[in-house]
Structure formats: structure tokens, C-alpha cells
C-alpha positions, 0 to 999 in steps of 0.5 A, a space after each residue: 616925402 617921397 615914399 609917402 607920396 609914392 606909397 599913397 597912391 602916385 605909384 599906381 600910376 608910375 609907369 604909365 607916366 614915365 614908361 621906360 621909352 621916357 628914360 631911353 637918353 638917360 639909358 643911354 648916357 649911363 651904358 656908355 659911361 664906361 667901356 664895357 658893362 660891369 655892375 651898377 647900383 641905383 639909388 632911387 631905383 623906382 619901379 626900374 624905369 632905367 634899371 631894367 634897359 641896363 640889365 638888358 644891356 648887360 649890366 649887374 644893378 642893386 637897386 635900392 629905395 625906400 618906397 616898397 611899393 616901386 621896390 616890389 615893382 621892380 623885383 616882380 619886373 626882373 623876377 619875370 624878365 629873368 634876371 635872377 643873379 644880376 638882380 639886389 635890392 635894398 630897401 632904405 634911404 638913399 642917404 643911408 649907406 648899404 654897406 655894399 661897396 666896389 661898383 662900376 657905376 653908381 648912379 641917382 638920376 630922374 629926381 632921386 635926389 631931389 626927393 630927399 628934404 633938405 640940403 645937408 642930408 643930400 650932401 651926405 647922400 651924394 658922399 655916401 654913393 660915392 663910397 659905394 664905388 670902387 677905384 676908378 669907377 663913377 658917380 652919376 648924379 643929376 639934380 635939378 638947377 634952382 636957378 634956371 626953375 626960379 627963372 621960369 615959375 613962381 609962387 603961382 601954379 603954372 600949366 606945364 601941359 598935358 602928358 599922355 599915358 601908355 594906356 591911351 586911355 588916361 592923360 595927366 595934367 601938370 602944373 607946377 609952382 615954386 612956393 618956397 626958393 628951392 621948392 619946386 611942387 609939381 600937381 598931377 591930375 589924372 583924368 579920362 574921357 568922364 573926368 578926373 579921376 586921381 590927383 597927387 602932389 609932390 614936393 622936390 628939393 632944389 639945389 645949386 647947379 653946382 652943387 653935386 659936384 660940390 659934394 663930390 669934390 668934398 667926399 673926394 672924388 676927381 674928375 668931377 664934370 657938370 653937364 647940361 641934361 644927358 646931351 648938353 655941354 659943360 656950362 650951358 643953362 638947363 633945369 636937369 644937371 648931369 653931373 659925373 664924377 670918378 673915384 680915385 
């Protein structure tokens, strides 16, 4: 679902929809995650909305995906920034395994998993993340809560608004349904001063709130904690959940 809907034309508009300033929260959860910067490996890694900022705070990240439309993005981004040797890419699945192994920090964040088509293959894509990670190291992964979206849309669109876009020239307007249970569509049209000018659909999985953590305990992983949205509190309702577990 995602690489076709990317590749086919939403990836054009990436950045000025979700510029990095959109991601500063994530950011900042993930860099502070651990004590110190080490290396990092991105699942669903885009155009490097959050990979950059942290190769700028001093981390090493791969960043793998299946689009090779974000993946060149972000290559061509961190080719010109300068970050050379701390820079990998991997172009596949998140559900596949690359092969790599003892990271610091892997991490699947902004909806990455959610693009993956049914429950069983992002089970097994959040027990192969974890194998990427060394001992003591963390898994960060944040999913969107089926519950809490099928308390606030139905099978009919809903207007979620209008997002302005970094060039200060385009807007996107959203709007968002859930024909299925644990299906969120989201439909964007892009527009200026004339009119319409683009419009993409995108098609997410929803899951249980607990169900990363879930996965996380079955591959193993200890510690496991589930949080509201990169601020919230362990328990309190959100549509974003954060779950953080370490490899022991």
C-alpha cells in the first residue's frame, strides 16, 4: 500500500506536508531515549523527516524502506548535508529482516507501521525490529489506537481541516473515514489560489492499543511500556501510541 501510493505521486508533496519542524517531538523522545547518541536504524525511514535531526544530533541511522522514491530523498538529503559514513540504507519491507544487527535504537514512528496491510505481517514486522537491536538496547514503535479513531470517525468522510504547506503557496485539505474497523483512509487534496491541483488516498492499518507491546513481549523483549503520544502518560487515551521496549 504504501510504496505504491508514495511512489505514484503523495511523495512529490512529502515535505511540504510533514516538513521536519512536524517531527521536532518525535525527535526529541527518540534522542533522549538513551543516555548518549550511538546508532540507530529507521524503519519506514521516508524522505528522512526524523532521520536527519538525529544524524545532526549525533546519531549513526540506516534508514530502510520500500519507496524508492522517500529513499532517494533521503540519500540525496544526507549526501548533501555531509553525513557520509553515518549514513545506510536499505531498500525493502519493514517486514523484511536486513540482516543488520546490534543497534542502539531501532525505531518505527509517524505511521510506518500502520502502512503494512494486515495484523500477522506487523506482528512479524515489530519481532523483526527487535532482532536488529543489541542487548539492552530499544525498540520504539508507535501505532495508532483502533479504539480511540473508532470513537471519533465513521464509515463517512470527516473534514479533519486544512493543512498549510511549507511553500506558502499550497494547502492540503484532509478528510478522513473508517470503512472498514481497523481501516483509517485518509483523502488529500492539494489545491492553491486557482483550485485543486492533486489528490491522493491512503489507506493505514489500525491495531489494538496494546498491540505492539503485545508483539514485543512475544519476541522477547522486557520492560515493555505503553505510552499516550510522544508526551502522554502510561494509560491515558490517545489516537498515537508510543510504545518503548528494551532487548534484554
Amino acid at each position: 500500500m504504501y510504496h505504491e501510493v508514495y511512489d505514484a505521486g503523495l511523495g512529490a508533496w512529502y515535505d511540504q506536508l510533514f516538513p521536519e519542524a512536524t517531527a521536532e517531538e518525535t525527535v526529541g523522545f527518540l534522542d533522549g531515549a538513551l543516555p548518549a547518541p550511538g546508532s540507530a536504524i529507521e524503519f519506514g525511514v521516508g524522505s528522512g523527516r526524523v532521520a536527519l535531526p538525529m544524524l545532526r544530533r549525533g546519531w549513526s541511522v540506516t534508514g530502510v524502506d520500500i519507496s524508492p522514491r522517500m529513499l532517494g530523498a533521503f540519500e540525496a538529503k544526507a549526501r548533501e548535508a555531509g553525513f557520509g559514513e553515518r549514513v545506510r540504507t536499505r531498500r525493502t519491507s519493514m517486514a523484511e529482516d536486513t540482516g543488520l544487527r546490534g543497534y542502539d535504537l531501532a525505531y518505527c514512528v509517524l505511521g510506518g507501521l500502520a502502512c503494512l496491510p494486515d495484523p500477522a505481517v506487523q506482528a512479524e514486522a515489530v519481532a523483526g525490529m527487535l532482532r536488529h537491536v543489541g542487548a539492552g538496547g530499544l525498540l520504539v514503535v508507535e501505532n495508532y489506537d483502533r479504539d480511540f479513531w473508532a470513537r471519533s470517525l465513521t464509515t463517512s468522510w470527516t473534514g479533519l481541516g486544512e493543512m498549510g504547506m511549507r511553500d506558502g503557496v499550497h494547502t492540503a485539505s484532509l478528510r478522513a473515514r473508517l470503512p472498514e474497523a481497523d481501516v483509517l483512509e485518509m483523502s488529500y487534496e492539494i489545491g492553491d489560489a486557482r483550485g485543486p491541483v492533486d489528490a491522493f488516498l491512503e489507506r493505514v492499518r489500525l491495531t489494538p492499543r496494546d498491540f505492539v507491546a503485545r508483539c514485543a513481549r512475544e519476541a522477547g523483549a522486557e520492560d515493555v511500556r505503553v505510552l499516550a503520544g510522544w508526551a502522554g502518560a502510561e494509560g491515558a487515551p490517545s489516537g498515537s501510541v508510543v510504545t518503548v521496549a528494551r532487548r534484554g
